[in-house]
Residue frames relative to the residue before (quaternion, step in Angstrom):
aa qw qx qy qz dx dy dz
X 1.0000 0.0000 0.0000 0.0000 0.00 0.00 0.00
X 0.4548 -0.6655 0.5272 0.2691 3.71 -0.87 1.21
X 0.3681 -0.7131 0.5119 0.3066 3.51 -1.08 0.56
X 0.3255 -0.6467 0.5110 0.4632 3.90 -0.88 0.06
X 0.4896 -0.5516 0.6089 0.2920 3.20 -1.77 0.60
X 0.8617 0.0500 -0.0806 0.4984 3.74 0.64 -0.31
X 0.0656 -0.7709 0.6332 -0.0227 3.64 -0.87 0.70
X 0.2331 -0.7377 0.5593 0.2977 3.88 -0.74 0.51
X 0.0127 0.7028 -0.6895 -0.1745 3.93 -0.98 -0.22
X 0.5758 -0.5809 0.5704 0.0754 2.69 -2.10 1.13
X 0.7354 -0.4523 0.3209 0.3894 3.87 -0.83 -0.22
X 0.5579 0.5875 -0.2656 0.5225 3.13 1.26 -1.09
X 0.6522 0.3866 -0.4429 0.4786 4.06 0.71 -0.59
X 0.6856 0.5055 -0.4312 0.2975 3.34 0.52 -1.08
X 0.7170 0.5464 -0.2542 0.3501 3.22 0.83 -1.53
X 0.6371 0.4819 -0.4066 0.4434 3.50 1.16 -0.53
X 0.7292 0.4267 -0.3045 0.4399 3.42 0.84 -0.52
X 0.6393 0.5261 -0.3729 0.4189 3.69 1.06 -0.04
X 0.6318 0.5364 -0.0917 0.5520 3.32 1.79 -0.72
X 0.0336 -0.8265 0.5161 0.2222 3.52 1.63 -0.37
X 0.2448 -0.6838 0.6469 -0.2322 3.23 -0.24 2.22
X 0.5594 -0.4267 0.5853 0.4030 3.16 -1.74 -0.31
X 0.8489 0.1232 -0.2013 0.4728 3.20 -1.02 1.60
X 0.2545 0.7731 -0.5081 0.2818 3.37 0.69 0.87
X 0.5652 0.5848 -0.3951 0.4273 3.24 0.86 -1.44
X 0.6585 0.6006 -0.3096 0.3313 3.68 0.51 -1.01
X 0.7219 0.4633 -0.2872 0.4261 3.44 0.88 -0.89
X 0.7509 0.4456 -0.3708 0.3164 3.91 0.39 -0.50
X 0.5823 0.4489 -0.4900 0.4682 3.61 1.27 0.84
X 0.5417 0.5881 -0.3995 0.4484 3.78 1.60 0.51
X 0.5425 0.6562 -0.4227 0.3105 3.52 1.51 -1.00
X 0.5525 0.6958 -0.3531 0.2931 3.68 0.65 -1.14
X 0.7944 0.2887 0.0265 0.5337 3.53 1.17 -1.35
X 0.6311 0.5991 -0.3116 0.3817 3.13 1.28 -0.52
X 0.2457 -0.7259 0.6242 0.1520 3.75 -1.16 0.72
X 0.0439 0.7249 -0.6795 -0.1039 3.56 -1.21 -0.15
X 0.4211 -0.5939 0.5828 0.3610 3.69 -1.22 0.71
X 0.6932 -0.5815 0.3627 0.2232 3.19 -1.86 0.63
X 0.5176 0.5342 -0.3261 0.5834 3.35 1.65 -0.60
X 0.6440 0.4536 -0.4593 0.4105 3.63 0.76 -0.21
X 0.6576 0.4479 -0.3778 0.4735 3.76 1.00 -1.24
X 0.7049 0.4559 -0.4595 0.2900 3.48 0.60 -0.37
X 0.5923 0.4011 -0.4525 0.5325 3.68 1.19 -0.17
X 0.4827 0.5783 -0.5069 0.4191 3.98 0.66 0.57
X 0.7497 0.3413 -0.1447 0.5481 3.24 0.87 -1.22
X 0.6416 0.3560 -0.4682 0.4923 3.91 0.48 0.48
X 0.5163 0.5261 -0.4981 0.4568 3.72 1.02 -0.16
X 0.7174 0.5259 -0.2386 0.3898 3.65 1.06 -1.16
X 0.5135 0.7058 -0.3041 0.3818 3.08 1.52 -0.37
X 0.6162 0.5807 -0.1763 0.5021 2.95 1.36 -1.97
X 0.7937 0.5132 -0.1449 0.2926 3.56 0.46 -0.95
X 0.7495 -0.2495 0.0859 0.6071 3.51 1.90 -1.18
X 0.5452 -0.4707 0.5198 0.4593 3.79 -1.44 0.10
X 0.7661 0.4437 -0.3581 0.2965 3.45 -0.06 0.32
X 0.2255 0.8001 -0.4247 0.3586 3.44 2.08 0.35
X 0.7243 0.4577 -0.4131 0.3085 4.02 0.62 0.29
X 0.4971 0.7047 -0.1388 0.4869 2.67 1.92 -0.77
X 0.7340 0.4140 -0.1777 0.5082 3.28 0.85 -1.43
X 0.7120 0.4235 -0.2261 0.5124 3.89 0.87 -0.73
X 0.5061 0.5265 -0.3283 0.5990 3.35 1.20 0.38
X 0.5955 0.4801 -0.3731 0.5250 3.64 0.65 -0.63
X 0.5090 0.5312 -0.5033 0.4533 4.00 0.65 -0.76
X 0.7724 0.3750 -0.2944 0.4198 3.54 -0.07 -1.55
X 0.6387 0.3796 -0.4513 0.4943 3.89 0.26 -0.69
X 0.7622 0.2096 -0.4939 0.3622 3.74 0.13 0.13
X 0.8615 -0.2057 0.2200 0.4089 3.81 0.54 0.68
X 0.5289 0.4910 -0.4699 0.5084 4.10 0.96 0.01
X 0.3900 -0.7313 0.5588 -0.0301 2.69 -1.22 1.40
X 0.0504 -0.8437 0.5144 0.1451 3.67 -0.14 0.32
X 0.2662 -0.6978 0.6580 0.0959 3.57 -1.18 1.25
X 0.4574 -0.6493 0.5546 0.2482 3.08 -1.54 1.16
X 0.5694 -0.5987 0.5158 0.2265 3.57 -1.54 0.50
X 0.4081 0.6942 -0.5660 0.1768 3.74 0.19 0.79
X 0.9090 -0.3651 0.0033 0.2008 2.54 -2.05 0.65
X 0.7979 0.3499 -0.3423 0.3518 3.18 1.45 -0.56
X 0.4482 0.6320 -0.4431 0.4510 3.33 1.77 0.07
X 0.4643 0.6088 -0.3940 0.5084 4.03 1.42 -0.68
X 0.7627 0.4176 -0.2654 0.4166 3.49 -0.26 -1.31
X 0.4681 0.6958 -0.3941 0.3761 3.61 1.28 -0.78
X 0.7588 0.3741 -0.1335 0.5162 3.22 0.04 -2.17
X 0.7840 0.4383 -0.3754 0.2289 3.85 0.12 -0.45
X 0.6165 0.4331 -0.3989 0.5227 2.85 1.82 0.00
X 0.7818 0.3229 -0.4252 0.3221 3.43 0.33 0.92
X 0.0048 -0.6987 0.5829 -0.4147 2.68 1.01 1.94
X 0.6808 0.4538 -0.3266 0.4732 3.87 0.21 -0.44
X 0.7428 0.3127 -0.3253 0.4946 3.41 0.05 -1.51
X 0.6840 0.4339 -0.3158 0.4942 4.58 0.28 -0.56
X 0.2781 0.6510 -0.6784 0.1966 4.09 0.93 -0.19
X 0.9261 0.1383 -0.0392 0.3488 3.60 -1.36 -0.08
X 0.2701 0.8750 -0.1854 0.3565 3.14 1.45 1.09
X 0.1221 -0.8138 0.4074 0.3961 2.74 1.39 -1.99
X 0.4476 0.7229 -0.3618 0.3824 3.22 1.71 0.05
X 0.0368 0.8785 -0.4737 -0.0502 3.68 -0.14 1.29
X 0.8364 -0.4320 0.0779 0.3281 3.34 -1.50 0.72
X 0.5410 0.5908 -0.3096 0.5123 3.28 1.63 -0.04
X 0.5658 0.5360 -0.2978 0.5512 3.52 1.34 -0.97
X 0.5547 0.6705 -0.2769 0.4075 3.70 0.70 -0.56
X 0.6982 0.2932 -0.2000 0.6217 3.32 0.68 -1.21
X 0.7810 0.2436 -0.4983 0.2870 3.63 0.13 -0.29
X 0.1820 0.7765 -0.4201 0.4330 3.70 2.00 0.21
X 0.8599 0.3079 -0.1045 0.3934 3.18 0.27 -1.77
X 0.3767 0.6652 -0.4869 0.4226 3.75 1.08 -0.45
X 0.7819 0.5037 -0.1351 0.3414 3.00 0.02 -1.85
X 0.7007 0.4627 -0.1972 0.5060 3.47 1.00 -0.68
X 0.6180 0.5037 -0.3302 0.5052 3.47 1.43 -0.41
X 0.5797 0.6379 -0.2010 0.4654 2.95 1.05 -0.90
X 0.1213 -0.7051 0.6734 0.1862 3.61 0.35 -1.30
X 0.6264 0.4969 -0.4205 0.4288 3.43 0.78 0.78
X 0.5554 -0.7245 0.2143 0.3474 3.72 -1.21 0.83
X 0.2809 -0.7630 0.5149 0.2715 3.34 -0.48 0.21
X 0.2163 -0.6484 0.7206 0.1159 3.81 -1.54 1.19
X 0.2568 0.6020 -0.7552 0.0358 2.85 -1.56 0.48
X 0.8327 -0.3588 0.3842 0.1743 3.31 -2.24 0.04
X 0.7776 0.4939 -0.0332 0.3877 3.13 0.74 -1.36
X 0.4026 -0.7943 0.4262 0.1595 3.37 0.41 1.95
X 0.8853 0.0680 -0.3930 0.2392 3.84 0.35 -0.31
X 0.0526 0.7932 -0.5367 0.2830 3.22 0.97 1.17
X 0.7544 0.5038 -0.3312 0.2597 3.52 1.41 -0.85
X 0.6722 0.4911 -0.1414 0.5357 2.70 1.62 -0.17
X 0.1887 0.6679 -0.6438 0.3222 3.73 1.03 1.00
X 0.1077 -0.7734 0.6111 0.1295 4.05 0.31 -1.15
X 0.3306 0.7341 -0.4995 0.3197 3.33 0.96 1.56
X 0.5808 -0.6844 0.2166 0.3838 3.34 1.31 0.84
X 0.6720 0.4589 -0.3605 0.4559 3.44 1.18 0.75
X 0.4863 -0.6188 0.4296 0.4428 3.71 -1.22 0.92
X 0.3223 -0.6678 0.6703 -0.0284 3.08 -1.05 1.50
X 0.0009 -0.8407 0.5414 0.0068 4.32 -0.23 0.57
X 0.2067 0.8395 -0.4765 -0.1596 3.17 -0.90 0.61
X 0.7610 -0.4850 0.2684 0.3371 3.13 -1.76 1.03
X 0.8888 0.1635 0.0465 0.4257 3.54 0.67 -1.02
């Protein structure tokens, strides 16, 4: 099996792997390649907030192993809001969107935690960690 050269993750990877969750181990051979939008690290780093004083430290460790962060511009913006409609009654919030839409700009697959994510059927490989 060919490896991808890029993969986006959502919060739910980071957090499982900053939080050693079930399935962490899995996530620190994705960081290398893996992108995440900035609205996404920033809902990483306010969960970490909520949780301890050491939430800069820890969300910093993502990027020293390789996560790339993508700014939020207008056309990655215009991206996620337009899939407000097709995810209504989902649970997919406006943060999930952008990292929805990354992945879709991209044309690259996207991992994440969150079991029904597999089943949005927005025509992209949608992976999950656990």
């Amino acid at each position: 099996m060919a490896l991808d050269s890029e993969i986006v993750i959502d919060a739910s990877v980071a957090l499982c792997y900053l939080r050693r969750e079930r399935g962490w181990e899995g996530v620190p051979q994705h960081l290398p390649i893996a992108s995440m939008s900035v609205v996404n690290y920033a809902e990483v780093f306010q969960r970490l907030l909520r949780e301890s004083a050491d939430a800069g430290p820890r969300a910093q460790l993502l990027i020293d192993m390789g996560l790339r962060l993508i700014d939020a511009d207008p056309v990655l913006a215009r991206a996620a809001a337009e899939l407000e409609a097709p995810t209504r009654g989902q649970g997919i919030s406006l943060a999930d969107r952008f990292c929805i839409a990354l992945a879709m700009l991209r044309q690259v697959p996207l991992l994440t935690a969150d079991k029904p994510w597999a089943a949005l059927g927005l025509g992209i490989d949608i992976r999950l960690l656990r």
